[in-house]
Structure formats: C-alpha cells, structure tokens
C-alpha positions in Angstrom: -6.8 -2.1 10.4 -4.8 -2.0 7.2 -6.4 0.1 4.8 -3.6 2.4 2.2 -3.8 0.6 -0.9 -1.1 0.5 -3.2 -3.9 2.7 -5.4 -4.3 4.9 -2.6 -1.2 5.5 -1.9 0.7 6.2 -5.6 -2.6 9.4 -5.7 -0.9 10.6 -2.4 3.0 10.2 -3.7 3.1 13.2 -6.2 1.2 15.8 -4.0 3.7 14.6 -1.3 6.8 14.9 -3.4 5.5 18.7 -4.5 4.8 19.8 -0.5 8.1 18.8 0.0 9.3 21.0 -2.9 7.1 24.5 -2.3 6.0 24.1 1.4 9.7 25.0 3.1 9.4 28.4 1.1 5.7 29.1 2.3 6.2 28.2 5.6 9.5 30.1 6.3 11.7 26.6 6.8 15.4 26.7 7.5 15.3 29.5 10.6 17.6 27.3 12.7 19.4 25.7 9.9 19.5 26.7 6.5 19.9 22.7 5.6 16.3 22.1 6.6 15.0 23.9 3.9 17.6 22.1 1.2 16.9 18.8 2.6 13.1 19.1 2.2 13.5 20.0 -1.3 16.1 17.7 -2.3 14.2 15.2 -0.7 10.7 16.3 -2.9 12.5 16.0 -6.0 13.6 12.7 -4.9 10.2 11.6 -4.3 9.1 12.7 -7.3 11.3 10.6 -9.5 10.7 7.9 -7.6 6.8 7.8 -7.8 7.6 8.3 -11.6 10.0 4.9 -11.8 7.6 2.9 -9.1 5.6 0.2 -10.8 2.1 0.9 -9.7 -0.6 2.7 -11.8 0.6 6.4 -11.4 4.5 5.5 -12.3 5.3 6.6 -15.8 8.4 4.7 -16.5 7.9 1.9 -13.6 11.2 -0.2 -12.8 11.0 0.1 -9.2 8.7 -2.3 -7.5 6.3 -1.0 -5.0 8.2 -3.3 -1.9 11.5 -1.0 -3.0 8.9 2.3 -2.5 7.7 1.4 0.6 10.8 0.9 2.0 12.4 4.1 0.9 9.6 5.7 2.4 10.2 3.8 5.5 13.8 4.8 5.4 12.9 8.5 4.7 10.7 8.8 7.4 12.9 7.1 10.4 15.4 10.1 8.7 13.2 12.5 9.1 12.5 12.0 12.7 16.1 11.5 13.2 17.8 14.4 11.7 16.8 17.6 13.6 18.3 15.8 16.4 21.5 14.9 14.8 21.3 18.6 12.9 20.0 20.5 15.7 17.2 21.8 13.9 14.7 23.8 16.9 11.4 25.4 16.4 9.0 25.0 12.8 12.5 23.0 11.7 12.5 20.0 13.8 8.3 19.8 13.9 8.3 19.6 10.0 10.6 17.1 10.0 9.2 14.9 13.2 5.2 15.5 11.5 6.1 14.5 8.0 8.5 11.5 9.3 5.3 10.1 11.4 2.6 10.8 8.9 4.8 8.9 6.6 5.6 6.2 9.0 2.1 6.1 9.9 1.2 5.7 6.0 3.2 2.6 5.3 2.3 0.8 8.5 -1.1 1.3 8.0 -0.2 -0.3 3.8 -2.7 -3.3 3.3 -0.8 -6.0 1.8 -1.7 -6.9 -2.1 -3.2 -10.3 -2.2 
C-alpha cells in the first residue's frame, strides 16, 4: 500500500533536513568517527536546499522535479546504510546512519505515484 504523497512528503523534507542539522549535536554523534557528525550536517543542509529548489508546493524556487528528489533521496539513503561500514562507524554512529537510511528508504518506496 502506497500512501506518501508528493504533499506528504515535501511537509516531512524540511523537519528532515533540520534533524539532520541539530540532532548529531544532541545526541552526542561522531564518538567513533568525528566524520559522522560532519556528514550528517552537510548532508541536512543539503537537504534543505534541495526541498527549497524541488518543484512541489513547499519548494520556494522549484527547478528540480520531484522524480530528481526522490531519487536523491534514494541515493542518500542506500549511502547512509552503506557508509558506517565503509567508515567504520560502531555504536550510536552506525545506528543513526542504518535508522535514517531505512526510514528514508522506507519513505520513497512506500511514494504513491501522481496520476
């Protein structure tokens, strides 16, 4: 069952994009490697600007189409899960990564297609 509109979806980008931002601070990220807590932020602000370019009704300047969107969230997610193998990220590091790469997998599969 396909439910995540494109609506639903751009009111869930910029609280995203900001958890990425403030919640490696609050929850003590970058223990086992100080690039987890870079990478998340980096990664927020990136988000960020790109909900603001997407073309749905939250984007503000909206040149990117939503397909583009989805699949850089696609792509950031299959990252996420990847990297604290490939950076040897242990403990809260690699779960952060691994839980926000599968919610956000788990987000676009679960995208209903615009008819």
């Amino acid at each position: 069952m396909k439910f995540v509109t494109k609506r639903i979806h751009a009111f869930l980008d910029y609280p995203v994009a900001i958890a990425l931002i403030v919640l490696p601070f609050l929850i003590g990220l970058g223990e086992s490697n100080s690039i987890a807590l870079y990478l998340s932020v980096v990664t927020g602000v990136a988000a960020f600007v790109l909900t603001i370019l997407t073309d749905h009704h939250l984007g503000v300047i909206k040149v990117l189409s939503y397909k583009l969107h989805l699949t850089v969230d696609f792509l950031v997610a299959i990252a996420f899960i990847i990297v604290p193998f490939v950076l040897s990220f242990k403990g809260i590091d690699a779960w952060y990564y691994w839980v926000n790469g599968a919610t956000v997998l788990t987000v676009v599969s679960l995208h209903k297609p615009e008819v």
